[in-house]
C-alpha positions in Angstrom: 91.3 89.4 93.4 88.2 88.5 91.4 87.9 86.2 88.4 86.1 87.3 85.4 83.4 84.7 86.5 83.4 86.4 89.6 83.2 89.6 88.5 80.0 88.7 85.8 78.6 87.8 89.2 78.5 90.6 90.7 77.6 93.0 87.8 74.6 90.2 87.2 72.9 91.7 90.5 72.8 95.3 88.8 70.3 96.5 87.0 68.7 99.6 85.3 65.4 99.6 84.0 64.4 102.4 81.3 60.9 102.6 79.8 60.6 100.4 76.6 64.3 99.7 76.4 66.6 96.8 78.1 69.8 98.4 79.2 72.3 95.7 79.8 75.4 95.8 81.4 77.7 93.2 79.7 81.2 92.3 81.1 83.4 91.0 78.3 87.2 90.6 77.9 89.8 92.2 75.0 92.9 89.9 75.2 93.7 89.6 79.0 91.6 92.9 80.0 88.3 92.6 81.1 85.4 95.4 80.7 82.4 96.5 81.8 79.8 97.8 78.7 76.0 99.0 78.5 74.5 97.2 75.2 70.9 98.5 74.4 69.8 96.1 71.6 67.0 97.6 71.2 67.1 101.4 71.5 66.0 104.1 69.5 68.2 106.4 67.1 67.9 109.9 68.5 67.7 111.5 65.0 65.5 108.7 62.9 63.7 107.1 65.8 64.2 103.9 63.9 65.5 100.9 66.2 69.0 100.8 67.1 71.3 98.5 68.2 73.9 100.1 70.6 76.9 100.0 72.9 78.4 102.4 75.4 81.6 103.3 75.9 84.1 100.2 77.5 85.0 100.7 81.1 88.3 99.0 82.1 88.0 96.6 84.8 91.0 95.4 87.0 90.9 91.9 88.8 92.2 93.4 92.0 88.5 96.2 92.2 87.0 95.7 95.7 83.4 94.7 95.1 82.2 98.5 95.6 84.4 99.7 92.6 82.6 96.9 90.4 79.1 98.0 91.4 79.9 101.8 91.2 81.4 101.1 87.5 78.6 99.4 86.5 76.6 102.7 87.9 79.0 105.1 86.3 78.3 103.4 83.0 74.6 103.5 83.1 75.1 107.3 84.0 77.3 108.1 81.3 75.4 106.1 78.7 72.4 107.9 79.6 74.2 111.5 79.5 75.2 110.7 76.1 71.9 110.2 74.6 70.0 113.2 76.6 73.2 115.3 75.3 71.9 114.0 71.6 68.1 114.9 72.2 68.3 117.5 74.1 67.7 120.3 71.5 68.4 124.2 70.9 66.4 126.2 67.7 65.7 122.1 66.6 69.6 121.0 66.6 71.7 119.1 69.0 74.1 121.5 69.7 76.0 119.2 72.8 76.1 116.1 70.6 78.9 113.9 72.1 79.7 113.1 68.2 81.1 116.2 67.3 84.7 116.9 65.9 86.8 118.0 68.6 89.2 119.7 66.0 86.6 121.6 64.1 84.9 122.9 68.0 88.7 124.0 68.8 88.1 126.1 65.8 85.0 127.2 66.6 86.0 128.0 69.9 89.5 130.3 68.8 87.1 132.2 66.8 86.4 135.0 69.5 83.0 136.1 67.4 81.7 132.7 68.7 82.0 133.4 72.3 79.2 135.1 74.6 78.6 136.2 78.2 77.4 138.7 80.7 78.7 142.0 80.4 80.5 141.2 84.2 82.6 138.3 83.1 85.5 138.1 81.6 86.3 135.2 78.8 89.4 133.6 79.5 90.5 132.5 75.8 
């Protein structure tokens, strides 16, 4: 089993460097869970391209991880923070149309509207 301290130690020999931007990867506690979390303090709002301030999502962290699980959630974060913000700037007719800050509800609508759905001519949709 690892102790917090521990586990801050091991995360503390990860890294990810990204051009003009410090990603860090933070390992904090919520009551007697730990977590792992990417904290960008000095990112850029893909919409404004003012400075942001940002975390990722938090990734649970269980005292009794083998040393590879710590490392590979560390990775995993970094790879999941990063999909986020290419799924916000990547663009279609000048919108983000894979924005990870969408309404579920309102794409399950979208998506029971059959008019909304498309493929090739050899596929069937299964709705």
């Amino acid at each position: 089993m690892y102790t917090i301290t521990e586990i801050r130690e091991i995360v503390s020999n990860c890294c990810f460097e990204y051009p003009h931007e410090k990603w860090n990867l933070e390992v904090k506690t919520d009551g007697s869970r730990s977590y792992l979390q990417v904290h960008v303090p000095y990112g850029r709002d893909s919409e404004t391209g003012l400075p942001i301030d940002w975390t990722g999502r938090k990734w649970m962290l269980s005292p009794h991880m083998c040393k590879n699980e710590i490392v590979t959630t560390a990775f995993k974060a970094i790879m999941t923070a990063m999909e986020h913000e290419v799924r916000e700037m990547f663009r279609y007719r000048g919108v983000s149309i894979f924005n990870p800050h969408m309404d579920p509800d309102k794409l399950v609508d979208f998506v029971n509207n059959p008019a909304n759905m498309q493929a090739r001519d050899d596929v069937a949709l299964a709705m």
